[in-house]
C-alpha positions in Angstrom: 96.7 116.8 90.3 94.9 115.8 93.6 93.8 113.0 92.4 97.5 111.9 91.2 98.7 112.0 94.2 95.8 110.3 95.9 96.5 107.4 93.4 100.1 107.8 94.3 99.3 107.2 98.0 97.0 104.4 97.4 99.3 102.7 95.2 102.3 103.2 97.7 100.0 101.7 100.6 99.6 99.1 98.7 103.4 98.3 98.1 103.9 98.4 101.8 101.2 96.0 102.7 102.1 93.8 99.7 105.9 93.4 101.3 104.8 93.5 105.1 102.6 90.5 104.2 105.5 88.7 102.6 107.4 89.7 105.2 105.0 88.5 107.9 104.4 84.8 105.9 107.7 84.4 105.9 107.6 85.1 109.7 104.7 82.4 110.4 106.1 79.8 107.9 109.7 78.7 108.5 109.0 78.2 112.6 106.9 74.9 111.0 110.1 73.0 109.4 112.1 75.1 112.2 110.1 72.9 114.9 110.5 70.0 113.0 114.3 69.8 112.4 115.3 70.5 116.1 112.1 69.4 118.2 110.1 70.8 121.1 113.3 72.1 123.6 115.5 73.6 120.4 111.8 75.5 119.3 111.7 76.2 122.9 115.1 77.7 123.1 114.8 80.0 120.1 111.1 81.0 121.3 112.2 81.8 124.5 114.6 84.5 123.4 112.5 85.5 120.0 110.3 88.6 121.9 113.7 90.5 122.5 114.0 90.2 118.5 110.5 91.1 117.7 110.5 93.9 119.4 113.6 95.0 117.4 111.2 94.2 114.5 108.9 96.8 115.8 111.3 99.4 116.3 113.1 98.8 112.6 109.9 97.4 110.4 106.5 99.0 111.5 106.5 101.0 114.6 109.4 102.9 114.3 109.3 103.9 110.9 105.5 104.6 110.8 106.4 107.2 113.4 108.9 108.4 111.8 107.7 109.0 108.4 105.0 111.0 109.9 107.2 113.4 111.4 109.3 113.5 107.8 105.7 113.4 106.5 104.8 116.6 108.3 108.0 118.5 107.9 107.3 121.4 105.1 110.5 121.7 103.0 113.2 119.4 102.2 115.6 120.6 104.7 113.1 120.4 107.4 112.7 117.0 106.2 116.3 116.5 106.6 116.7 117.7 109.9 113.8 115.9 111.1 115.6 112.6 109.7 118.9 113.4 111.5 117.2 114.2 114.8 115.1 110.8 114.5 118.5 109.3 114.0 120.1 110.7 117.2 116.6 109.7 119.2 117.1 106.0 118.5 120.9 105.5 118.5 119.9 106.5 122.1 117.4 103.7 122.3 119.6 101.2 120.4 122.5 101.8 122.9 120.8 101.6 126.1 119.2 98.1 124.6 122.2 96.6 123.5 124.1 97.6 126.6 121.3 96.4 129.0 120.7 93.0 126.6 124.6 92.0 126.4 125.7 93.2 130.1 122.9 91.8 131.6 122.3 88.5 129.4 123.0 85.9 132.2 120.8 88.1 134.4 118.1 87.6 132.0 118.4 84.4 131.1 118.4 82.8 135.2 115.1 85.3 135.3 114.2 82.9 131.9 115.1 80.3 134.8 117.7 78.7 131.9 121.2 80.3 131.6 122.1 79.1 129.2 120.2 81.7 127.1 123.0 84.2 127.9 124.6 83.6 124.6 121.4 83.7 122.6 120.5 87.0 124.6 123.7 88.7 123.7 123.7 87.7 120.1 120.2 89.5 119.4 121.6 92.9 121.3 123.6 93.5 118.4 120.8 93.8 116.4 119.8 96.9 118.0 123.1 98.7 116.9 121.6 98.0 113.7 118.1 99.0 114.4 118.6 103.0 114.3 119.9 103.4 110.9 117.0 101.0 109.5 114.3 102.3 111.0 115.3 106.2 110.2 115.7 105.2 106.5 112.8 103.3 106.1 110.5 106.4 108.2 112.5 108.9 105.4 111.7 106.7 102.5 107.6 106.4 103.7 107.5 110.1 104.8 108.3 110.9 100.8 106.8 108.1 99.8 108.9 106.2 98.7 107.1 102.5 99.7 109.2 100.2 97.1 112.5 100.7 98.8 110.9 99.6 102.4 109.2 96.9 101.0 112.0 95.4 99.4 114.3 95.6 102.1 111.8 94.1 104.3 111.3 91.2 101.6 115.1 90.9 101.3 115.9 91.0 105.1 113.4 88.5 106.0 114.6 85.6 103.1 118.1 85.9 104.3 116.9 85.5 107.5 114.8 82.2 107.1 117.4 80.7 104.7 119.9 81.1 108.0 117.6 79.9 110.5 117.1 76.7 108.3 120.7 76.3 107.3 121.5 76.4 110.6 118.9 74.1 111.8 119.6 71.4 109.0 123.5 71.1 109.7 123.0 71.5 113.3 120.6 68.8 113.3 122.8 67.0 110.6 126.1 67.5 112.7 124.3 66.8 116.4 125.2 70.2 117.5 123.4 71.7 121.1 119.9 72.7 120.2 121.5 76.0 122.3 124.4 76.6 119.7 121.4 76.0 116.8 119.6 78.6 118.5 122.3 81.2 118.8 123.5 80.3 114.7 119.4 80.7 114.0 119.4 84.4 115.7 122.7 85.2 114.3 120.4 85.3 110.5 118.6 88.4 112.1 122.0 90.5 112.4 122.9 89.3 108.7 119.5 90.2 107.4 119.6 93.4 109.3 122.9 93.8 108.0 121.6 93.2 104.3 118.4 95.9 104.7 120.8 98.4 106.4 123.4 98.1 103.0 120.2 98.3 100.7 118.9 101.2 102.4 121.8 103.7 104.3 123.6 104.5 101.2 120.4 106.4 99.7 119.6 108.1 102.9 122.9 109.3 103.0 122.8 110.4 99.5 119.5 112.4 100.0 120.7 114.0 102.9 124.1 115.9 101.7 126.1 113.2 102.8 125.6 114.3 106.5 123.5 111.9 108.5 123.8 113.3 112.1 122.2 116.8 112.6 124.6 119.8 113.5 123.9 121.8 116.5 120.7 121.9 117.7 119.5 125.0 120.7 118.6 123.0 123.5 114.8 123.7 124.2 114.4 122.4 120.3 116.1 119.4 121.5 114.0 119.1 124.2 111.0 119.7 122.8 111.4 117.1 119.5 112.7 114.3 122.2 109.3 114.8 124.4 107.2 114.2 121.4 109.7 111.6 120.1 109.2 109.6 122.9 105.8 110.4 124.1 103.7 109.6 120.9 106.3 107.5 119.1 106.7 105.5 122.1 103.3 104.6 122.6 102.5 103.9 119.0 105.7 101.5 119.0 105.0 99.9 122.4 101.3 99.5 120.9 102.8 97.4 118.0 104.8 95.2 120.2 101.8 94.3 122.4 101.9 90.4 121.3 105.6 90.6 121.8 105.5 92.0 125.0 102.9 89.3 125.9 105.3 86.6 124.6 108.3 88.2 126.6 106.4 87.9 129.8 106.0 83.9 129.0 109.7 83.9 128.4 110.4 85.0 132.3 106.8 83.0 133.9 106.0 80.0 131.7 109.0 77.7 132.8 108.9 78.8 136.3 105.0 78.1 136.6 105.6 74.5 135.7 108.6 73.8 137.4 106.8 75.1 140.6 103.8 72.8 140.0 106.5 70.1 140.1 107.4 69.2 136.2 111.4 68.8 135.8 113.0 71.5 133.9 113.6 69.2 130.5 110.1 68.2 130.6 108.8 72.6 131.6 111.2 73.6 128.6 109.8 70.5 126.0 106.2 71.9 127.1 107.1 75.4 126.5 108.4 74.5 123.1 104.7 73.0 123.0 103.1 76.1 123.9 105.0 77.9 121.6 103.8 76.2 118.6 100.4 78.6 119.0 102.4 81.9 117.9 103.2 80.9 114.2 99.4 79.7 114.3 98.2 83.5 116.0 100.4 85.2 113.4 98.9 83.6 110.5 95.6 83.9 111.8 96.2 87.9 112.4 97.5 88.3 108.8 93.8 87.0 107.2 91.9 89.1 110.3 93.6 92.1 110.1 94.1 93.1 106.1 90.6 93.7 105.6 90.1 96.1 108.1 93.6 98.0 107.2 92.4 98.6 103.8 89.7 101.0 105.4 92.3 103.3 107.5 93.2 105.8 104.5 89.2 106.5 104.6 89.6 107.3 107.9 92.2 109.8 108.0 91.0 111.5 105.0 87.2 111.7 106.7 88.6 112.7 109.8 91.1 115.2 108.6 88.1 116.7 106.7 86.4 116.6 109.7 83.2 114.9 107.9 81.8 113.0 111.6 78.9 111.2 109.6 81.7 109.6 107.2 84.1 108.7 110.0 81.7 106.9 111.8 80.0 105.3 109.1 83.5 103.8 107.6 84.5 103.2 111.6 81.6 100.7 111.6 82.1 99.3 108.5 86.1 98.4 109.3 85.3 97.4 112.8 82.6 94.9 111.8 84.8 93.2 108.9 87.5 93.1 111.8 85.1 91.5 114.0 83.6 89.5 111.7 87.1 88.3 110.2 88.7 88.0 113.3 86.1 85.3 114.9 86.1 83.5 111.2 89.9 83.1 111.7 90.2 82.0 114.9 86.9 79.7 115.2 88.3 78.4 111.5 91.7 77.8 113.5 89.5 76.1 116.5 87.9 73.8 113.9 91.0 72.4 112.2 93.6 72.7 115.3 93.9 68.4 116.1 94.3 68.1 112.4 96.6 71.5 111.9 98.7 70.9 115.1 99.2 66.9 113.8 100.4 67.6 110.0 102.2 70.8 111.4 104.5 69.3 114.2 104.2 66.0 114.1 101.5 65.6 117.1 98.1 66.5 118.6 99.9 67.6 122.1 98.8 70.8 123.8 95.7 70.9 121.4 93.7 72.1 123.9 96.1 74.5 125.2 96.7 76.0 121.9 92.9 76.3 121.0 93.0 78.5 123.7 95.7 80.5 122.5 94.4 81.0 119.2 91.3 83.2 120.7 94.0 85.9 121.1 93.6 86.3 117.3 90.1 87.3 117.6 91.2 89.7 120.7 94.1 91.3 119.0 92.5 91.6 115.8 89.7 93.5 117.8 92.2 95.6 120.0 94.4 96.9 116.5 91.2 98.1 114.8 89.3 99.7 117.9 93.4 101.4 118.8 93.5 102.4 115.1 90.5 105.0 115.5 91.4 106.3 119.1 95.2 106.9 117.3 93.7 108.7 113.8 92.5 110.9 116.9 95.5 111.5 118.4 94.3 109.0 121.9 97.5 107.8 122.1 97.3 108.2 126.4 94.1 105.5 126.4 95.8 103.3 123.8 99.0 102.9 126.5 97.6 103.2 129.7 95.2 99.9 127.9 98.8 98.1 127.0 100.3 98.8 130.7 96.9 97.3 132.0 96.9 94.2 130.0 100.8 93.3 130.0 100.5 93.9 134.3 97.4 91.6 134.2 99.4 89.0 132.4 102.6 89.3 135.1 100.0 88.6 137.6 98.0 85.6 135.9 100.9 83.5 134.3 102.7 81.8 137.1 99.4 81.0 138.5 97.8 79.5 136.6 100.4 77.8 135.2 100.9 76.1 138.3 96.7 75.4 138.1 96.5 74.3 134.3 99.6 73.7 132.8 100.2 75.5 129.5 96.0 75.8 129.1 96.6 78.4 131.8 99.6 80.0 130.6 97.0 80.9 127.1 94.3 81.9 129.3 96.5 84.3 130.7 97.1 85.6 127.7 93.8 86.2 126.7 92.7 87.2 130.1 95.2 90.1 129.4 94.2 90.6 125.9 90.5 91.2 127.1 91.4 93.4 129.6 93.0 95.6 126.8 89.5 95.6 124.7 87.4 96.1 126.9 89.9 99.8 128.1 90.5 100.8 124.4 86.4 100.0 123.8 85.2 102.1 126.1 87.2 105.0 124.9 85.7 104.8 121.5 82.6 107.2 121.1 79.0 106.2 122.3 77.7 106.4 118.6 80.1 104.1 117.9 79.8 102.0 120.3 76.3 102.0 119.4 76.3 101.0 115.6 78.0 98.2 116.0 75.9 96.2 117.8 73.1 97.9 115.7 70.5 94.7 113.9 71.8 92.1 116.1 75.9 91.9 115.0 76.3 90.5 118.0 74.0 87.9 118.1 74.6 87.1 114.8 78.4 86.8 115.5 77.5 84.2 118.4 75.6 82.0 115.5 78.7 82.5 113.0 80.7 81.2 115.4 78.5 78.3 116.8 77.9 77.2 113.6 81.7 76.7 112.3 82.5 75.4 115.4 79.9 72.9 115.4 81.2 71.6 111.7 84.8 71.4 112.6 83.3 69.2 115.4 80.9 67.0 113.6 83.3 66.7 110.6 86.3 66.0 112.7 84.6 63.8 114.5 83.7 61.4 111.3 87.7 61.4 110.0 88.7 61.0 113.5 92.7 59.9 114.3 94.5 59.5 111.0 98.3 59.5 109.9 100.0 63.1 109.6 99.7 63.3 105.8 95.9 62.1 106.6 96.0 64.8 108.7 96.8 67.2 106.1 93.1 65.9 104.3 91.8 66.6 107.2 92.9 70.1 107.4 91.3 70.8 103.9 87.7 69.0 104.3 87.0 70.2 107.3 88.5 73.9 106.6 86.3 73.8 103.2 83.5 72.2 105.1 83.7 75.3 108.1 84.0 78.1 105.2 81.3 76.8 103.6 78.9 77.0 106.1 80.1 79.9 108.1 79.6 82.1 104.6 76.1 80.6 104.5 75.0 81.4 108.2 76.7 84.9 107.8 74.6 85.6 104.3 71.4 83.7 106.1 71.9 85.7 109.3 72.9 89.1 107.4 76.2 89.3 109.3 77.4 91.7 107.0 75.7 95.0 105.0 75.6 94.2 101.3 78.1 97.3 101.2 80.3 94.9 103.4 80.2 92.2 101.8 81.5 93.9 98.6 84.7 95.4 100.3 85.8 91.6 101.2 88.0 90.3 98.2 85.9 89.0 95.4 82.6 89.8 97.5 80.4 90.5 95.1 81.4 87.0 93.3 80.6 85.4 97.1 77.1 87.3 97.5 76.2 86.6 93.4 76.8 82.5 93.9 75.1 82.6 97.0 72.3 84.7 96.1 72.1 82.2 92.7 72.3 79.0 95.3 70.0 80.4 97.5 67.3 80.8 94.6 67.5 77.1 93.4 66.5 76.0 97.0 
């Protein structure tokens, strides 16, 4: 019986991350023929107000929900259950509200702080979203607190294709019809209400169902009230603001990126086609984060279980092993990313501008990748204060970079800010993490070994690159492939060579023990 529902929870985790990598693909993807149909200023226009929609995302797709179920998780009988659902439900139509009326009164006082106002429509058509927000994010926390991972999934799945179908639509007529890349921009963020809309109809209908028909709770004695809304908003508020740290990072270059290049002189059409520039790094990061962070995910059921059970040796053992394949993945990604970025960034959009800015940008992968797996283990021990007080440190870090060195390096700064804050982050949540920890990882020269890894792939993507040199943007493509193929190859032979990775390691990566039998086999006929 334990082990049926072990199965049962393995097999639902798995549904959820199949759908949130669908979901997150999806996510990456369509900003490429997005950029492409309405150029640099309409992808700077629909970047600009994007962070006020992801961070709906977070509240409705993995924050919020994750939070959420854990309460319905912990609840004891069904009608606790219930009443934990229709308190959750309460908690953030309170959130919602206040967002939507803050986003839609004061939309043309966001949008001058954006230093554009013509924004305001844009701003005020994503504050609707977050009428939507509540009832999406309570039924998808009710459906993974029992368990029920196909029914999230597919909304997400469902939510997100309706989405990108809109967003292209509109940028295809609007291109077609020479619409105002502003109007494009608005129609674009308009497919997030009707895909909200879509997962909200999939999903409300069984909620309300399961619970009696009654959605909102009945009354409540205050100090219950009281006492569910300080946890509520305590630890659900730091594990969402934790989810939305890239966001938040993007939402302060909404308000500073512009304004840093207009005051180092640059006219506002050429500060906004820059911007749009700068922005092509996020679909790049959020690829990048998708390969760097999977491997180390699949770990985290170990880690509740051995720390529920209270088995130390376990937890740290397993701690090491998914912070290293973190580590390890994350520098593979974003070196890989270094290697191929002229080629990448010509096929992709057309161009090799910003190059060097968005190389930059892509060492956030590495960083966040880092930051999510070090957070995971202070959260599965309930650190939720060093986890925020690390997010507050690195978004204020940010604020105080940006403009600056925007003004000193152009867009290059505006990334180095980024990962300037990014480090900060690390380095607080790191030196939360126990000594013994702390410890192992570095244990045999990982980090020396790392340094090679990453030398050595860099060091191909140069050399190769260097031999295919300019070519057209389908010839770019080629590029992409030989010297990605080239940079794989050798950065899984240094990593075997240097013993990167335990043998046990090795084997948790997909199809690693295929990897370490042909390279053993390889390594024998030398």
């Amino acid at each position: 019986m334990r082990q049926n529902h072990l199965q049962s929870l393995m097999r639902g985790a798995w549904i959820l991350s199949l759908g949130a990598l669908i979901t997150k693909i999806l996510s990456a993807v369509y900003r490429v023929p997005f950029q492409n149909l309405v150029g640099n200023t309409g992808f700077y226009v629909y970047q600009q107000v994007y962070p006020l929609y992801g961070l709906a995302v977070v509240l409705a797709l993995s924050g919020g929900p994750v939070f959420i179920s854990k309460l319905v998780a912990g609840a004891r009988t069904p009608e606790q259950r219930a009443n934990v659902t229709r308190q959750s439900l309460v908690m953030m139509l309170g959130v919602g509200g206040v967002i939507f009326a803050g986003l839609f009164l004061g939309a043309p006082a966001i949008a001058r702080a954006m230093a554009d106002a013509q924004l305001a429509p844009l701003i005020r058509t994503i504050a609707w979203l977050y009428l939507i927000v509540p009832f999406v994010a309570v039924a998808r926390g009710y459906f993974q607190g029992n368990n029920n991972m196909v029914a999230t999934a597919t909304s997400q799945v469902v939510e997100q294709i309706i989405r990108v179908v809109i967003i292209i639509a509109a940028a295809v007529i609007g291109t077609a019809l020479h619409w105002s890349v502003y109007v494009i921009g608005a129609l674009a963020l308009g497919g997030a209400l009707v895909g909200g809309l879509a997962a909200a109809g999939m999903l409300v209908p069984q909620v309300h169902g399961a619970l009696d028909g009654r959605m909102l709770p009945a009354s409540t004695p205050e100090a219950g009230w009281r006492q569910f809304a300080a946890r509520f908003f305590a630890d659900g508020g730091a594990l969402v603001l934790f989810s939305a740290l890239m966001i938040l990072l993007q939402l302060v270059d909404s308000f500073t990126i512009t304004k840093g290049l207009q005051a180092s002189g640059i006219l506002p059409a050429a500060a906004r086609n820059l911007k749009g520039i700068y922005d092509r790094g996020q679909p790049l990061v959020q690829l990048g984060l998708v390969v760097a962070t999977a491997l180390a995910q699949s770990l985290l059921p170990a880690l509740t279980v051995a720390q529920r059970k209270q088995a130390h040796g376990f937890y740290n053992r397993t701690a090491v092993m998914m912070l290293h394949l973190a580590i390890a993945s994350a520098v593979l990604a974003t070196t890989g990313l270094i290697a191929i970025m002229p080629f990448a960034n010509q096929f992709l959009f057309g161009d090799r501008a910003g190059t060097g800015a968005l190389s930059v940008y892509v060492l956030s992968v590495a960083l966040v990748a880092a930051i999510n797996a070090v957070a995971s283990l202070l959260q599965s021990q309930d650190q939720f204060k060093t986890t925020t007080a690390a997010l507050v440190a690195g978004v204020l870090v940010k604020i105080m970079l940006t403009v600056r060195l925007t003004k000193m390096l152009g867009i290059t700064g505006s990334a180095w800010a980024t990962c300037i804050a990014l480090f900060v982050t690390l380095v607080i949540v790191y030196r939360a993490l126990a000594p013994a920890i702390r410890r192992a990882i570095w244990h045999n020269g990982f980090k020396a070994h790392l340094i090679g890894l990453a030398a050595a792939v860099l060091l191909t993507g140069w050399f190769v690159g260097g031999l295919i040199g300019t070519t057209s943007r389908m010839g770019a493509l080629l590029g992409c492939a030989v010297v990605g193929i080239a940079a794989l190859a050798v950065a899984l032979f240094t990593g075997y060579k240097l013993k990167l990775l335990t043998v046990r390691e090795v084997i948790m990566l997909p199809g690693g023990s295929k990897i370490l039998h042909i390279i053993k086999r390889k390594t024998r006929k030398e």
